[in-house]
N, CA and C of each residue as an Amber inpcrd file, in Angstrom:
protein
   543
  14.7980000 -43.3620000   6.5060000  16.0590000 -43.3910000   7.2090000
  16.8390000 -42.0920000   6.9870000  17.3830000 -41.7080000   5.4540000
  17.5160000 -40.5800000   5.7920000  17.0040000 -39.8970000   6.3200000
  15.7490000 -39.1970000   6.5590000  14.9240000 -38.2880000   6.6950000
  15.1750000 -38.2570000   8.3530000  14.8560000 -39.0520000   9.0560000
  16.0690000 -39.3290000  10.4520000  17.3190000 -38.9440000  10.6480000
  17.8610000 -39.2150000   9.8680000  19.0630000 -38.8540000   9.9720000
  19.3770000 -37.0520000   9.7500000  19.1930000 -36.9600000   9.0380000
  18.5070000 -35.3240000   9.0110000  18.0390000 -34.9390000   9.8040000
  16.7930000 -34.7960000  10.5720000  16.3070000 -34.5130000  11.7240000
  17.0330000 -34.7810000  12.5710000  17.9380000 -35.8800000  13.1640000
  18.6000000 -35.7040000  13.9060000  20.0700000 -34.4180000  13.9580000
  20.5040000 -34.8730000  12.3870000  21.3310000 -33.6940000  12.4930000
  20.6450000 -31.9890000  12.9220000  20.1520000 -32.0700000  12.7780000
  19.5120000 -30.4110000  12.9070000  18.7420000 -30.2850000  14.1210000
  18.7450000 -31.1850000  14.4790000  18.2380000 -31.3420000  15.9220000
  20.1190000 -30.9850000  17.4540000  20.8440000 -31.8450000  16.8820000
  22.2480000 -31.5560000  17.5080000  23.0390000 -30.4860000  16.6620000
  22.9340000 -30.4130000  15.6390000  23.5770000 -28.8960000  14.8980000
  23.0160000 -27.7380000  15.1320000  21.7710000 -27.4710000  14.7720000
  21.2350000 -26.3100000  14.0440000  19.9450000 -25.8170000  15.4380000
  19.2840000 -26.2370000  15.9050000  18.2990000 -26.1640000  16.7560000
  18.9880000 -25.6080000  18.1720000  18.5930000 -24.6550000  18.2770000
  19.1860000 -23.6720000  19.4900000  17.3750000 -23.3070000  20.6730000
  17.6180000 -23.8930000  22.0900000  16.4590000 -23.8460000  22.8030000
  16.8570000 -22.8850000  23.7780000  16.1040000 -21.5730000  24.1700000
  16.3950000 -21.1730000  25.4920000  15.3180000 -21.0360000  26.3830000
  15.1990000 -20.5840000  27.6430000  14.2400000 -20.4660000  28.2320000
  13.7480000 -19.1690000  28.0350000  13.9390000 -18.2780000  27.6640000
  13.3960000 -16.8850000  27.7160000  13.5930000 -16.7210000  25.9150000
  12.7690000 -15.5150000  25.0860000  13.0060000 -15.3090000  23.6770000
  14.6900000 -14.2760000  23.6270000  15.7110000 -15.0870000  23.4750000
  16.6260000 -14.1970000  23.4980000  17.1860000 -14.2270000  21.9220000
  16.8610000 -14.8380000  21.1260000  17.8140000 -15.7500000  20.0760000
  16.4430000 -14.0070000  19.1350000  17.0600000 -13.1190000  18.0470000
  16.5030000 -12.6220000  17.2620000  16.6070000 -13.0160000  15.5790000
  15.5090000 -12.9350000  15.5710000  14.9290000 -13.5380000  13.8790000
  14.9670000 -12.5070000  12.5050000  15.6400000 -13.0660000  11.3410000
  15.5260000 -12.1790000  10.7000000  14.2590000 -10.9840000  10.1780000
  12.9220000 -11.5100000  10.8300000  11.6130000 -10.8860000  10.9700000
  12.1260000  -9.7980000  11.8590000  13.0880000  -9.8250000  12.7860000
  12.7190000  -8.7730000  14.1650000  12.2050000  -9.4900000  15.1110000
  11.6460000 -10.2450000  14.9580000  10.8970000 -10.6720000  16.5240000
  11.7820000 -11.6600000  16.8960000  11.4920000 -11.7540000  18.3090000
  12.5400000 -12.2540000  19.5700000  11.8120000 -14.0210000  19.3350000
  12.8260000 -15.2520000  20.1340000  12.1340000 -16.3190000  19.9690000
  12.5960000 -17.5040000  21.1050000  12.4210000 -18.2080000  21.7150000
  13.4360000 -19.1700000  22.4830000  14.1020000 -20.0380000  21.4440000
  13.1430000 -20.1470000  20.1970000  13.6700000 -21.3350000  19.1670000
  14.8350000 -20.6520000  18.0080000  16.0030000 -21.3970000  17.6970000
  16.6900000 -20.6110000  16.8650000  17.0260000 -21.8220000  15.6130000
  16.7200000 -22.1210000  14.3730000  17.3970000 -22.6760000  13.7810000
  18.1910000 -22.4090000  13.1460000  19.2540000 -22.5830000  12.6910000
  20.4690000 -22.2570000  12.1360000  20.8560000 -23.2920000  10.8680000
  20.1570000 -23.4230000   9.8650000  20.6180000 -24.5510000   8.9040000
  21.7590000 -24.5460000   8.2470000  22.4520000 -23.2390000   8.2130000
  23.6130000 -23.7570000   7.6580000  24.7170000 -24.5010000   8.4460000
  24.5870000 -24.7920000  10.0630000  25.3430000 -25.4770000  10.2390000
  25.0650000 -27.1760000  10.0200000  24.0270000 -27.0810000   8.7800000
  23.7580000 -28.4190000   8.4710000  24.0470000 -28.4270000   7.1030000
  23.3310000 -27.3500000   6.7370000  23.4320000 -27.4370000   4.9300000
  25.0390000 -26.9220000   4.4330000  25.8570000 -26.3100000   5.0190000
  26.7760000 -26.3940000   4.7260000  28.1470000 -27.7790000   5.1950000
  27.7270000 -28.6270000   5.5870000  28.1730000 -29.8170000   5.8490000
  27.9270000 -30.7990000   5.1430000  28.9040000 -31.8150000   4.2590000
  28.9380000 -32.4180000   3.2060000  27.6950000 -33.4810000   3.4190000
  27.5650000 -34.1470000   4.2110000  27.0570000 -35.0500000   4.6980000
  25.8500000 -34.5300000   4.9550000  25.5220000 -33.3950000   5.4530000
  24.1370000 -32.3090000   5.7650000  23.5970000 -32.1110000   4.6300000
  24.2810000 -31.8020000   3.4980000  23.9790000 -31.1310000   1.9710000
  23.5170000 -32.2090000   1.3000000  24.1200000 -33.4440000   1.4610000
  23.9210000 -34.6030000   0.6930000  22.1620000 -34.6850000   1.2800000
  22.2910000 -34.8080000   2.0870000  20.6070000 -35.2480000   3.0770000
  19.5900000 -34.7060000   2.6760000  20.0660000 -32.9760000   2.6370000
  19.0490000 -32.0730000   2.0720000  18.6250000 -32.5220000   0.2240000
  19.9890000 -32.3470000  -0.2150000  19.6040000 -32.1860000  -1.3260000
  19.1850000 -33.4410000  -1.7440000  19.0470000 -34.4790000  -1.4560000
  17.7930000 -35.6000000  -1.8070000  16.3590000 -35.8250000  -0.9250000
  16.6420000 -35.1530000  -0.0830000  14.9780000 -34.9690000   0.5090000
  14.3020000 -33.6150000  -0.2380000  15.2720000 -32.9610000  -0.1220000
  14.7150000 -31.3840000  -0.8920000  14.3010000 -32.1300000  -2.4250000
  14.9200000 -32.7280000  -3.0230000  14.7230000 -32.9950000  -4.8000000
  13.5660000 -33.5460000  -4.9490000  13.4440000 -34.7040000  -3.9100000
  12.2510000 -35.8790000  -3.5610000  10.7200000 -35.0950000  -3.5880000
  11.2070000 -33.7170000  -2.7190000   9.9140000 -32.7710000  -2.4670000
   9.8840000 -32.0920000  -3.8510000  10.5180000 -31.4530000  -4.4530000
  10.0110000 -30.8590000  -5.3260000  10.1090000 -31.5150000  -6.7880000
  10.4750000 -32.2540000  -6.7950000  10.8830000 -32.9550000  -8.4660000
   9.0990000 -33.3950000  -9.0080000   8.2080000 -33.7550000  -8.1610000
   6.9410000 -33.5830000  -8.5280000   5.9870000 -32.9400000  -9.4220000
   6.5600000 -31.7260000  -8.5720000   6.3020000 -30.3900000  -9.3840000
   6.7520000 -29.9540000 -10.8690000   8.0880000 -30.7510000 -11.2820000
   8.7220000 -30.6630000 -12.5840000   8.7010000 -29.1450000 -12.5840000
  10.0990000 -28.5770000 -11.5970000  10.6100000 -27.3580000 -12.0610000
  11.7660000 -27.3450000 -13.0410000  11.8680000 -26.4180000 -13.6100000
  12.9820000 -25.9310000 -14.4960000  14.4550000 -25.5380000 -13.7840000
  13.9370000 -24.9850000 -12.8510000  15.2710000 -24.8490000 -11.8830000
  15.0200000 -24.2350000 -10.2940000  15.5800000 -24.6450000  -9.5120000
  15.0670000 -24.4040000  -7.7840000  15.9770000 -22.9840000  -7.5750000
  16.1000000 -22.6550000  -6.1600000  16.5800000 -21.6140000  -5.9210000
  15.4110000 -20.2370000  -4.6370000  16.3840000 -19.5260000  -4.2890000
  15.9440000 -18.5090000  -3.5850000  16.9520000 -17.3200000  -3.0050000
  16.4890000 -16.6800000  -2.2030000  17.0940000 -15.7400000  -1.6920000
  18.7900000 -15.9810000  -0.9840000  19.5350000 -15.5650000  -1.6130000
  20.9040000 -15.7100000  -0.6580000  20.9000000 -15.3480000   0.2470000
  21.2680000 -16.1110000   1.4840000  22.6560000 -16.9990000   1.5780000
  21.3100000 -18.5860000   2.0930000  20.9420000 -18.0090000   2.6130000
  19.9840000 -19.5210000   3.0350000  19.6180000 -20.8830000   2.2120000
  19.2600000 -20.2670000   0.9670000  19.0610000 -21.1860000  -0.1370000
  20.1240000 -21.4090000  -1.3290000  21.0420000 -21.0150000  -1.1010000
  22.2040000 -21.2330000  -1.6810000  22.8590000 -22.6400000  -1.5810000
  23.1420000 -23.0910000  -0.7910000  23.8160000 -24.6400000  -0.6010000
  22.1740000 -25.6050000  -1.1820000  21.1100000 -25.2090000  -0.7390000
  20.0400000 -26.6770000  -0.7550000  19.5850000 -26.3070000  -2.3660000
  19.7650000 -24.8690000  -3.2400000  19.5630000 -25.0430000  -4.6030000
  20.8840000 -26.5240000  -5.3230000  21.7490000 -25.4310000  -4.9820000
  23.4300000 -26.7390000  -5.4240000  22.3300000 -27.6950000  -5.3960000
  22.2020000 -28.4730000  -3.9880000  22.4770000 -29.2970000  -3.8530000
  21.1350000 -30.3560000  -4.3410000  20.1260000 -29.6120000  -4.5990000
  19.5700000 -30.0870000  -5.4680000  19.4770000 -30.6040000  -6.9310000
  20.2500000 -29.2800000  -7.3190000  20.8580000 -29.4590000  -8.7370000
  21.8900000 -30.8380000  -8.9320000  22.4720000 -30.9370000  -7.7230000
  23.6570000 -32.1090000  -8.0140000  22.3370000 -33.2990000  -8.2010000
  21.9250000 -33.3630000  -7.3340000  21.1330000 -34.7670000  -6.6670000
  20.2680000 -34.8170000  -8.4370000  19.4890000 -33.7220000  -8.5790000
  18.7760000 -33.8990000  -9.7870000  19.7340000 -34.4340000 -11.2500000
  20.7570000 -33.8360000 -10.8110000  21.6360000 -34.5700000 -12.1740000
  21.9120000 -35.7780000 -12.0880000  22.1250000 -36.0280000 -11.5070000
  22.4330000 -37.5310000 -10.7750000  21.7040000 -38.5880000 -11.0320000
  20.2920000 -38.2580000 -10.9860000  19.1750000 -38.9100000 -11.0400000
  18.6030000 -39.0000000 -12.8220000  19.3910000 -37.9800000 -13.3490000
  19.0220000 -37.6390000 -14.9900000  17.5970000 -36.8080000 -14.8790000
  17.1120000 -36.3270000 -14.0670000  16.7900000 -34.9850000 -14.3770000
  16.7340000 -33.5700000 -14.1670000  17.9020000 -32.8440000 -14.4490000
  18.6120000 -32.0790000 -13.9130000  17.5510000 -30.6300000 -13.8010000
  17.7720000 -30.5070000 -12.4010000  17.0930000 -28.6820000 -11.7670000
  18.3040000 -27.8650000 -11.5080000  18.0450000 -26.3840000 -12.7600000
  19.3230000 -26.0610000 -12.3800000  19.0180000 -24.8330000 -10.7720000
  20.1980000 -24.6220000 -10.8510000  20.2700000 -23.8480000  -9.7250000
  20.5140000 -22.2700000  -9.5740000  19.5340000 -21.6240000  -8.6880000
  19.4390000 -19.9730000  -8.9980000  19.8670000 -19.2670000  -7.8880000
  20.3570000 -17.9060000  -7.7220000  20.2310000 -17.5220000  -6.3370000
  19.4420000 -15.5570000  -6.5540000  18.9800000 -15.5890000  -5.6150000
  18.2530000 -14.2430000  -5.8980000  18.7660000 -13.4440000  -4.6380000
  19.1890000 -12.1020000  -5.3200000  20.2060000 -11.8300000  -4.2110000
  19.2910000 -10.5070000  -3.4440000  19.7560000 -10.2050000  -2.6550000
  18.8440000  -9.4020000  -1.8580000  18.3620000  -7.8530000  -2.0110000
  19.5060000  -7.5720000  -2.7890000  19.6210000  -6.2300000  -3.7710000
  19.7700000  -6.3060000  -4.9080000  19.7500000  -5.4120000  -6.1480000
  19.9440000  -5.7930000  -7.3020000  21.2970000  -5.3570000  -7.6520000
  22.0430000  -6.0840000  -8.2350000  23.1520000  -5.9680000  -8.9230000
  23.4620000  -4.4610000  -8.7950000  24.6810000  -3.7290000  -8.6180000
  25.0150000  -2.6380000  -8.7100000  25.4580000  -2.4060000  -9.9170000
  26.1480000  -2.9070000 -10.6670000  27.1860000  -2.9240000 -11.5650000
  26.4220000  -3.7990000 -12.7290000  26.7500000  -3.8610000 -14.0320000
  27.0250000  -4.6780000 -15.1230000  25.0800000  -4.4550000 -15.5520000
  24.3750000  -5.5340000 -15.3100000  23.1130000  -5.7530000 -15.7890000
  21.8520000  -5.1950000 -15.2290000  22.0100000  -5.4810000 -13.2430000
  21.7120000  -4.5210000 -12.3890000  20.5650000  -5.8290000 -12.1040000
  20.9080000  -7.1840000 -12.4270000  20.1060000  -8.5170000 -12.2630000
  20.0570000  -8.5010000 -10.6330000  18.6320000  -8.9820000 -10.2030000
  18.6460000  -9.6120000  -9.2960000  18.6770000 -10.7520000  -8.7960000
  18.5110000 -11.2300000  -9.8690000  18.5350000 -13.4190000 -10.2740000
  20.2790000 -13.4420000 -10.8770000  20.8590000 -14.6460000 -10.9320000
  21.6960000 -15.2340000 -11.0310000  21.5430000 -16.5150000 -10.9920000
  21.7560000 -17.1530000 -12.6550000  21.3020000 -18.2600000 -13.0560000
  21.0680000 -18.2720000 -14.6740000  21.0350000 -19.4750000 -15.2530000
  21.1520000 -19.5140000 -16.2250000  19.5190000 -19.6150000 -16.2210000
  18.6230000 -18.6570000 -16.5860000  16.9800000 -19.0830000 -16.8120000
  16.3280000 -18.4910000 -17.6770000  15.3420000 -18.5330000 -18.0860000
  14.5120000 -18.1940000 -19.3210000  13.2780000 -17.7270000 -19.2540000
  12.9070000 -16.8160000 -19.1720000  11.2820000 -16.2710000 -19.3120000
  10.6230000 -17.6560000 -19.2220000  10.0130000 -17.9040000 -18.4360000
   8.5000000 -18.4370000 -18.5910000   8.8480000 -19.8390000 -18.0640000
  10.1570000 -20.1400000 -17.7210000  10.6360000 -21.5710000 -16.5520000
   9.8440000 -21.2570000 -15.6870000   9.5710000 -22.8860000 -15.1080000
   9.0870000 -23.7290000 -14.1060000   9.7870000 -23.2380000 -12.5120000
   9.7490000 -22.3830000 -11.5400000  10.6910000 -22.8950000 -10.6240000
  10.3940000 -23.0400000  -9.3980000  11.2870000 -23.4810000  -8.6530000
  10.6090000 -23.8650000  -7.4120000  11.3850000 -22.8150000  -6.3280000
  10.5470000 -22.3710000  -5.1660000  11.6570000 -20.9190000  -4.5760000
  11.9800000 -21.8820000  -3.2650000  13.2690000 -21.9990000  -2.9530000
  13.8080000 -22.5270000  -1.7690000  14.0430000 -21.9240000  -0.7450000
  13.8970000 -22.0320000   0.5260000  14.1160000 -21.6730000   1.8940000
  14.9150000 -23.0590000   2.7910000  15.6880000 -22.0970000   3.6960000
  15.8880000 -22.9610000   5.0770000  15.3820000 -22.8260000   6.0580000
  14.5210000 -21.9050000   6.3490000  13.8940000 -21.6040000   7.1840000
  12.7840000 -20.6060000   6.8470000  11.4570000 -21.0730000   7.2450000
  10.5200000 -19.9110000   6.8810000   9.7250000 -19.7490000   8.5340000
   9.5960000 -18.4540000   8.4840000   8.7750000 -18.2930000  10.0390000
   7.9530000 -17.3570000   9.0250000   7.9740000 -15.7530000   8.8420000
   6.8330000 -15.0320000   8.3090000   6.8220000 -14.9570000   7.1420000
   8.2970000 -15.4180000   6.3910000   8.0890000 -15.9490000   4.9740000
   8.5510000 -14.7830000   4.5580000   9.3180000 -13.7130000   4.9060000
   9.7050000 -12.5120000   4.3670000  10.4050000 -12.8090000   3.0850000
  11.6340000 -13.4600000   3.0840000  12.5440000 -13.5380000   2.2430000
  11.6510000 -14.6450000   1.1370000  12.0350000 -15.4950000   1.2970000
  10.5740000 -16.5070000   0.4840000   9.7090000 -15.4320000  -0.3670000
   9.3210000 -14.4930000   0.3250000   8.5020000 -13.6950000  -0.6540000
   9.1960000 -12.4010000  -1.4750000  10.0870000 -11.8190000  -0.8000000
  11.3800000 -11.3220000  -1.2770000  11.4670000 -11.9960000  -2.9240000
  12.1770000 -13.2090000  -2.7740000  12.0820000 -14.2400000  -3.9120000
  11.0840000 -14.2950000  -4.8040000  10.1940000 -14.3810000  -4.5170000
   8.5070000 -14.8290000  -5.1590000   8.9860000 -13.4650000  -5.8740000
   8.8530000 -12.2770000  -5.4260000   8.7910000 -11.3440000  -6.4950000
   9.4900000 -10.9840000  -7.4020000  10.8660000 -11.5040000  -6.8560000
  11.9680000 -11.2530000  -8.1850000  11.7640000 -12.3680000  -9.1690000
  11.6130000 -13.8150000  -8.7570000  10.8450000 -14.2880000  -9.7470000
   9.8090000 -13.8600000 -10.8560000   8.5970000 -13.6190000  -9.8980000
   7.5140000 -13.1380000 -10.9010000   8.0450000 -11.9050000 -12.1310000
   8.6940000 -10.9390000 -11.6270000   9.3480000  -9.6450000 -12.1230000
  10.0900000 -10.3760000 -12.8770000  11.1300000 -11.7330000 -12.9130000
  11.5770000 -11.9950000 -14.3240000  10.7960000 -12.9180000 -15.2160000
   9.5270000 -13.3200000 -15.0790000   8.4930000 -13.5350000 -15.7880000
   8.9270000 -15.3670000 -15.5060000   9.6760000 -15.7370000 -14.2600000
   9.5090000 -17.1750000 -14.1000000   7.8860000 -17.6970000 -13.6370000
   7.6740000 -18.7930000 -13.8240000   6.2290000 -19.4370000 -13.5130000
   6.5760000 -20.1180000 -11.7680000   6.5460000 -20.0540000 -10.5390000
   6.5020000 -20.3570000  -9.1430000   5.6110000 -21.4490000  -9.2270000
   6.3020000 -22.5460000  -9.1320000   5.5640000 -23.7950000  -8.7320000
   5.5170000 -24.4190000  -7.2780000   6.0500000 -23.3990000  -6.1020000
   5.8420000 -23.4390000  -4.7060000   6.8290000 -22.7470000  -4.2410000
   6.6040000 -22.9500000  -2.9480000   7.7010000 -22.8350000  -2.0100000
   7.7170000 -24.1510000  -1.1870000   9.5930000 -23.9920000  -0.9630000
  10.1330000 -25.4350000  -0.4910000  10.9750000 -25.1680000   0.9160000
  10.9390000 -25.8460000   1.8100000  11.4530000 -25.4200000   2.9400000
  12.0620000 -26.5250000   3.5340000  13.1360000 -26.3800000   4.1040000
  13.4870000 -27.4090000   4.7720000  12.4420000 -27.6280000   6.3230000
  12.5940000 -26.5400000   6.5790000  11.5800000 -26.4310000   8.2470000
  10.9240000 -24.6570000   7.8380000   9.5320000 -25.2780000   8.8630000
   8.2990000 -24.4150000   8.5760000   8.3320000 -24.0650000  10.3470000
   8.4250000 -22.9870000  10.4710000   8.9600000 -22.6460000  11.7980000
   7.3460000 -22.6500000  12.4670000   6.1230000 -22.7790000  11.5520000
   4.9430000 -22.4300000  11.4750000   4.1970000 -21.0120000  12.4580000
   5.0270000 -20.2270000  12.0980000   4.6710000 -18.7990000  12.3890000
   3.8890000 -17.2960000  11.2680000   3.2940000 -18.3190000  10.4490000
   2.3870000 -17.2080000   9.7260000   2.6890000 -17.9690000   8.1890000
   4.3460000 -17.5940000   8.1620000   4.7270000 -17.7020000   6.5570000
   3.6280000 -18.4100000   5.7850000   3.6070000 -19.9580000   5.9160000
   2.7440000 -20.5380000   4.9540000   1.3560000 -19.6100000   4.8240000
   0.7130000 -18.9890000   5.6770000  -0.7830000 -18.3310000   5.2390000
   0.0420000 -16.9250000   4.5690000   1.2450000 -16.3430000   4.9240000
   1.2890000 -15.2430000   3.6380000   1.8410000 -15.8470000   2.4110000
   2.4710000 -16.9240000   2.3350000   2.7440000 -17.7580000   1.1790000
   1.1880000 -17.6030000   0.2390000   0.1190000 -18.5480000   1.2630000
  -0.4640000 -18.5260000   0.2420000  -1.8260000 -17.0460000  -0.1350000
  -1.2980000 -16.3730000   0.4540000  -1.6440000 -15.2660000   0.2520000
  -1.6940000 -14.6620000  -1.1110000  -0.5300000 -15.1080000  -1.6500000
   0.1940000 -15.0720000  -2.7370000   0.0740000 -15.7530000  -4.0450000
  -1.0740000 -16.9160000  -3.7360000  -1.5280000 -17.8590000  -4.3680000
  -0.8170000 -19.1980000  -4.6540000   0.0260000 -18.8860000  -3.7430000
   1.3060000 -20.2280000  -3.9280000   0.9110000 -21.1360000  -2.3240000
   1.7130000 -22.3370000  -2.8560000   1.4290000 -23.2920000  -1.4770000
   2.9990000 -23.1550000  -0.3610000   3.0190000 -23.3830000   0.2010000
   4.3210000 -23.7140000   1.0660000   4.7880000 -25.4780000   1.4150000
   5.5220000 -25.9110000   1.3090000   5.5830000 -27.3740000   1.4200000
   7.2580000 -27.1560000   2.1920000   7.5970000 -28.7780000   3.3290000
   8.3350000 -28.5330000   4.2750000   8.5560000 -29.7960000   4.2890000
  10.0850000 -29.8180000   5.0120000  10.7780000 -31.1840000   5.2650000
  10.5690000 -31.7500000   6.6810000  10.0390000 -30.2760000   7.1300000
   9.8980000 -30.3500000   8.9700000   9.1120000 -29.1030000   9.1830000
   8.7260000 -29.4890000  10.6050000   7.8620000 -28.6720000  11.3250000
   8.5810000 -28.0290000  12.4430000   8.6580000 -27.0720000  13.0160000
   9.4390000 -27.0150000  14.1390000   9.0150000 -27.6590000  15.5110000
   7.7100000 -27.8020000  15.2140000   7.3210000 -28.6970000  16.9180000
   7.6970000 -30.0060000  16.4910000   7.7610000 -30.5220000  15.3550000
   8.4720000 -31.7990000  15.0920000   9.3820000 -32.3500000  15.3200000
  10.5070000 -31.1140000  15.3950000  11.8560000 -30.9010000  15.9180000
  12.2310000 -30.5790000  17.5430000  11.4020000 -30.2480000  18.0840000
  11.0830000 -29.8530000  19.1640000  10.8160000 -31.0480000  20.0510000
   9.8330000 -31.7250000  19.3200000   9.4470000 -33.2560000  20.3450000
  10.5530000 -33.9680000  20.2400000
């Protein structure tokens, strides 16, 4: 039921259709399909949805703490972290920013984490998996252990085969032709 309910939201929020590729992707390439999750994941009721379908998906895995590239994975780490506390077993929450720190440490992670944690790298959207992998490396570079990648929707445009390129799996809340039908 949730999981419906979700899909529907992002189906009337976030899911943008045109007839020609006019809508551009953070890859560069042109598309008719546009998803837009933060006009879901930033909605109380949107966040709540995610962050217990998102926890459901990765709590399996027993990460140490979720997280990914800002701004996309910013609300569905939270909101995992809430849901996981909630539940008593708390994932904390990371964000990996797109540049490294200018100032102070010159970190590209932000988060309370530890050499050699469990984590899981979050997306809202993966099409070629750029940022997702963006992530993967600032991870690896702070010597965290990658126990997947987590997506809300798999736009299924390559990402998962350079995911696992990488030796990692890709796992998803949705498909985009899923969303589509």
């Amino acid at each position: 039921m949730e999981r419906e309910k979700l899909k529907e939201m992002i189906r009337e929020r976030s899911l943008r259709v045109a007839e020609e590729p006019v809508f551009k992707l953070s890859s560069g390439k042109m598309s008719r399909f546009y998803v837009d999750l933060k006009r879901v994941t930033f909605d109380p009721e949107g966040a709540y949805l995610v962050g217990r379908l998102m926890y459901a998906l990765v709590r399996e895995f027993s990460p140490d703490a979720a997280g990914g590239l800002t701004l996309g994975a910013d609300p569905i780490a939270y909101a995992i972290s809430f849901i996981s506390y909630m539940d008593g077993a708390p994932i904390k929450p990371f964000v990996v920013r797109k540049e490294p720190k200018g100032h102070g440490t010159g970190r590209w992670i932000e988060g309370v984490l530890r050499e050699g944690e469990r984590v899981a790298v979050i997306e809202d959207v993966v099409t070629t998996a750029s940022s997702a992998l963006k992530a993967v490396r600032a991870c690896r570079e702070a010597g965290l252990e990658i126990v997947g990648v987590f997506a809300v929707v798999d736009r299924e445009e390559g990402g998962g085969e350079r995911i696992a390129e990488e030796g990692l799996a890709l796992y998803s809340l949705f498909r985009l032709p899923e969303l589509l039908g």
